[in-house]
Each structure stands twice: as C-alpha cells, then as structure tokens.
N, C-alpha and C positions, 0 to 999 in steps of 0.2 A: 561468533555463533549468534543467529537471529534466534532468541529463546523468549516465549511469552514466561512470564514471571509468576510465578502461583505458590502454593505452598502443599507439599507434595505430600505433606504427615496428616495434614487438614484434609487435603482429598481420600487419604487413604482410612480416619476417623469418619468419612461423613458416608465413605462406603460401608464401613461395618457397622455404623447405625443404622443404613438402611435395607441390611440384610446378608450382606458379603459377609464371605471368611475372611481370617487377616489374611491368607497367600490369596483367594480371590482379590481385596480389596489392595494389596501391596502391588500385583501384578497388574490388575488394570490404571491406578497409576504411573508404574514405573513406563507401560506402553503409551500411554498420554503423553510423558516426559521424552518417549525416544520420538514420537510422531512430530510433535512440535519445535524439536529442538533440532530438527534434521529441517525443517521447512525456511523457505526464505521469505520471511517476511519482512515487510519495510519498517526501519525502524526510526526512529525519530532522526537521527545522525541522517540517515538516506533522504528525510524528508525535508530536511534542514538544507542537505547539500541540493536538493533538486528546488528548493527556495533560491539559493545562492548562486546557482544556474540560471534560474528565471530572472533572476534581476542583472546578472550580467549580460543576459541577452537586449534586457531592456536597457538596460546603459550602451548597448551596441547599438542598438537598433534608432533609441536617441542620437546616440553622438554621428550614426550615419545619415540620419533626418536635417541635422545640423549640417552638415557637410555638402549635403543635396540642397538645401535652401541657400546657401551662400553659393552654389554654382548656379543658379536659377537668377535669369534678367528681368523675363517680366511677370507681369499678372497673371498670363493666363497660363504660362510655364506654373508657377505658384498652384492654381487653381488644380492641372493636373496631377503635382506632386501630391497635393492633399488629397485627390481622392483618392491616389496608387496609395499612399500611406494606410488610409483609411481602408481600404480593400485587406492591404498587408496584415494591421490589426487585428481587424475583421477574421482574418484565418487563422493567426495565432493565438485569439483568445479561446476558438472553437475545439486548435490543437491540444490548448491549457486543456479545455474540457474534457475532451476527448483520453484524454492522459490521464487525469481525476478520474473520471468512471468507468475507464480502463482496470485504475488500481484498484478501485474499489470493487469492482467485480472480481479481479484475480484475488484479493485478497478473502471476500466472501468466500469462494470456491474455493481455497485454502482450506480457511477453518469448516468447512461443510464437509469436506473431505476428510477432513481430520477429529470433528465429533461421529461422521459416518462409521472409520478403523473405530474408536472409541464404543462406540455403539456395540459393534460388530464382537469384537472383542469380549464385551461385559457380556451378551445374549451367551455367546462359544461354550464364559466360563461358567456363567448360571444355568446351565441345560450338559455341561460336564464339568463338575466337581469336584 
C-alpha cells in the first residue's frame, strides 16, 4: 500500500480547533486517510528501482558502445559511431526528462485531486451537520 504518512489524531485535533465537531473532524480525516491510501503514488522503493533501471540501461548502452568501437576499422567509421551515439544520448536524456515531468505532473494531479475530495468533503459536512 502506497500511503502518505501523517498523523491522523493531529489532523483530527487541528480540525476541532479550528471549528469542526469531533464526528465532523473524525470523518473528514478518516476520508483523507481512505483517499490517499487507495492512490498510487511513487514511493521511494519505485524511485530507487527506476534509479537501478537507468543505470543498467546505461551499463548496457556503454558496454554496447564498447562493442561497436572494437568493430569499427577506421576514423571516419569512428567519427560516425560518435555522432549516432551522441544522437542516441541526445534522445535518452530528453526521454529521462520526459519521464521526470511526466511523474511529476501525474503526481501533482494526484494530490490536487485528492485535497479537491478533501475540500469537497469538509464544505458537504460544514453546510450539513
């Protein structure tokens, strides 16, 4: 279970400070706790394993750079390899990118989604109480 980590007694104390009933202030927590605990977000384990993906890519992608230079006779074969290489990089590191602010929007939109319920929720119970 991908669960952001909070303290659900602290949320449910800082709603009745600032106005909530305890069954107002219990229930809008506990719906905070079902919204986020149900969501998939990436967690460190995922971002670790998508580390250890990239660098095996990159030990592949070396060790076939290796392999292509020892088949390679002359200079201007050489000269080739290194731009087609340099091209290759070129796209992979855009893909890196691409994939970073991919996650990062999905995950924005996650939590904007899930303070939206939250929102929504808290308006429902302070307008029926």
């Amino acid at each position: 279970m991908n669960a952001i980590p909070f303290d659900i007694l602290k949320l449910a104390d800082r709603l009745q400070a600032g106005g909530f009933t305890s069954e107002q202030a219990h229930t809008a927590a506990s719906v905070l706790v079902e919204v986020t605990s149900g969501a998939e977000l990436a967690t460190k384990s995922d971002i670790t394993a998508l580390k250890s993906d990239i660098e095996a890519l990159r030990a592949a992608t070396k060790s076939d750079i290796e392999a292509l230079r020892s088949e390679m006779a002359t200079k201007n074969d050489m000269a080739a390899l290194r731009a087609e290489v340099k091209s290759e990089f070129t796209i992979l590191r855009a893909d890196v990118e691409i994939s970073k602010r991919d996650t990062k929007i999905w995950f924005g939109s996650a939590m904007v989604v899930a303070v939206s319920i939250i929102l929504a929720a808290m308006r429902y119970f302070l307008q029926h109480p």
